[in-house]
KOLSE-467909 format. One record per residue (C-alpha): z, x, y; residue in one letter. Coordinates in Angstrom, 1 decimal, always signed. Each point is the difference from the previous one (the first is absolute). Layout:
<r <Z; X; Y>; 'A'>;
...
This chain:
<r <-78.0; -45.0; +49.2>; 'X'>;
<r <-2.9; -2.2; +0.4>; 'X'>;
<r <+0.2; -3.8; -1.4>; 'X'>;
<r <-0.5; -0.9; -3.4>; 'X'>;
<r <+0.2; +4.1; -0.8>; 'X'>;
<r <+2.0; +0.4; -3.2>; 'X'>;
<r <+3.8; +2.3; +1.0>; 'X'>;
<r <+0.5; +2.5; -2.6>; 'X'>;
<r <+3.6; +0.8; -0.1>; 'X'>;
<r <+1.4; +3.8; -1.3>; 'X'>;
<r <+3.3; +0.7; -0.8>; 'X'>;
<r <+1.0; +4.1; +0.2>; 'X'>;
<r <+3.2; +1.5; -1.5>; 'X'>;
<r <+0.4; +3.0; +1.0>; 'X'>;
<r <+3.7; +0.9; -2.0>; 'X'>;
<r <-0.6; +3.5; -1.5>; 'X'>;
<r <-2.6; +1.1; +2.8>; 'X'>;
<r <+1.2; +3.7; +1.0>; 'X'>;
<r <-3.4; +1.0; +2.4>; 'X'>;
<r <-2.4; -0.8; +1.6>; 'X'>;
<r <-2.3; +0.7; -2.8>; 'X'>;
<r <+1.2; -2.3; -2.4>; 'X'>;
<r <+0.3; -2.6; +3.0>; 'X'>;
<r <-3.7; +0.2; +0.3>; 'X'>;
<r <-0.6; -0.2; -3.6>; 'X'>;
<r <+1.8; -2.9; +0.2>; 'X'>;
<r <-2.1; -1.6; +2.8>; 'X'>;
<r <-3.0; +0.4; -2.0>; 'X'>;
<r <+1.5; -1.1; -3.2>; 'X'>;
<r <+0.9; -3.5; +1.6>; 'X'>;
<r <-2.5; -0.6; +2.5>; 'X'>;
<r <-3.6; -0.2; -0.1>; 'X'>;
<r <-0.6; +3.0; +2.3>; 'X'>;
<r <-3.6; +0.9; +0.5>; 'X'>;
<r <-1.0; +3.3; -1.5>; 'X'>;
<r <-0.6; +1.8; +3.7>; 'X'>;
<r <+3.4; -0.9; +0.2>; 'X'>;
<r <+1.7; +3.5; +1.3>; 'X'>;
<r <+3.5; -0.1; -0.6>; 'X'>;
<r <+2.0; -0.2; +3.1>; 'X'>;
<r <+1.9; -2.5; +1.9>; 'X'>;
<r <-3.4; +0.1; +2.7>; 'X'>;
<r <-2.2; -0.7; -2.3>; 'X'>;
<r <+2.2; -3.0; -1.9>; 'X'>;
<r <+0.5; -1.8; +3.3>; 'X'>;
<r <-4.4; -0.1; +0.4>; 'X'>;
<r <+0.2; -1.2; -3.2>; 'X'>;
<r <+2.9; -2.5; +0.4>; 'X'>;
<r <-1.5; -1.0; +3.0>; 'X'>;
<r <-3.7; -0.1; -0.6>; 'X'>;
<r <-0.5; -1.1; -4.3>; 'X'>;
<r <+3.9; -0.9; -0.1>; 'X'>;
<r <+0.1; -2.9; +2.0>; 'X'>;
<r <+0.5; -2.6; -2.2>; 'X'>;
<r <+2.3; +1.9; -2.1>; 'X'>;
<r <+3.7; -0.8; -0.2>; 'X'>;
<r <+2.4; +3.2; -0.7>; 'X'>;
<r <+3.7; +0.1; -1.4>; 'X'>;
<r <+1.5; +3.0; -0.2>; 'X'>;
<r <+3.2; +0.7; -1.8>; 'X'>;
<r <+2.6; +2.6; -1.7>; 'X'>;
<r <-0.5; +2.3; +3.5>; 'X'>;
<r <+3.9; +1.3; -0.4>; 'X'>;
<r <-1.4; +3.4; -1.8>; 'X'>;
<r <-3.1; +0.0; +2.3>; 'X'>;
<r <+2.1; -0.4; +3.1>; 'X'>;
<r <+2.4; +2.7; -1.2>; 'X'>;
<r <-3.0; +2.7; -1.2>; 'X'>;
<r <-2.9; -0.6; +2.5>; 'X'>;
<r <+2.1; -0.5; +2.9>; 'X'>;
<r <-2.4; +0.3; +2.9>; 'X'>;
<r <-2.8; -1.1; -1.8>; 'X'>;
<r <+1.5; -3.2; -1.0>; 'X'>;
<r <+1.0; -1.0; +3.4>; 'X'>;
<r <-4.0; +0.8; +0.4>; 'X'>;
<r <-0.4; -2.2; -2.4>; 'X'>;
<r <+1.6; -2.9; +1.2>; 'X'>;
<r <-1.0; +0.9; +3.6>; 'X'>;
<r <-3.7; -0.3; -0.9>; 'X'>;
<r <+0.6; -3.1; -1.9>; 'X'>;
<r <+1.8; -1.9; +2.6>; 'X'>;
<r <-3.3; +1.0; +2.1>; 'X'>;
<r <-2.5; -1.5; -2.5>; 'X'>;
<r <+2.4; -3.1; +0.1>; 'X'>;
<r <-0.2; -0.2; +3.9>; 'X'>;
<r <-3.7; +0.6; +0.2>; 'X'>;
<r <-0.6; -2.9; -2.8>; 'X'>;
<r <+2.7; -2.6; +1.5>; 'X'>;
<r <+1.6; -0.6; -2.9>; 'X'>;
<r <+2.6; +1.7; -2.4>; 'X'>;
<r <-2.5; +1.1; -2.6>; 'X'>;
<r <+2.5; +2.7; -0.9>; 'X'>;
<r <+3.0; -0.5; -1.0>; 'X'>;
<r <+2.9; +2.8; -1.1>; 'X'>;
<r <+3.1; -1.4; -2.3>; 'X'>;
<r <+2.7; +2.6; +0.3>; 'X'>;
C-alpha cells in the first residue's frame, strides 16, 4: 500500500456457503471486483494482488465452507496466504 493511500477493509461471512458458486457470488457481493473479473481463485489473486492492494480482508463463519468445499477451501486459504506473502503484510485475515 503506498503512503497516504486510504485501506479499505472487507469483512466476508461465509456461514451458509455450500459451493463454490455461491462462494463467488459472495466475492462479488463484498468486494469491489472489476467486471473482467472471471471467477476463480487465479483470477482473484491478480486481482488481490494487482487493484487489491490496499484492501484489508476478514473472513469469517468458514466451519460450513471448510466442511462443503473441502479442497477448494484449503485453495482458498492457500492462495490467500500467498497474496499475504507477496504484499508483506497480513492483509488477509481468517477468524475460525
Amino acid at each position: 500500500m503506498k503512503k497516504n493511500e486510504k485501506e479499505n477493509i472487507y469483512e466476508i461471512d461465509l456461514s451458509g456457503i455450500f459451493s463454490v458458486e455461491e462462494m463467488q457470488e459472495l466475492l462479488r457481493e463484498k468486494l469491489p471486483l472489476p467486471a473482467y473479473y472471471g471467477g476463480t481463485l487465479d483470477a482473484l489473486y491478480d486481482v488481490l494482488t494487482d487493484e487489491g492492494m490496499n484492501w484489508s480482508i476478514l473472513i469469517t463463519g468458514t466451519d460450513d465452507a471448510e466442511a462443503i468445499l473441502g479442497k477448494y477451501m484449503r485453495n482458498f486459504r492457500k492462495m490467500c496466504k500467498r497474496v499475504n506473502a507477496e504484499s508483506g503484510i497480513e492483509r488477509i485475515k481468517f477468524e475460525d
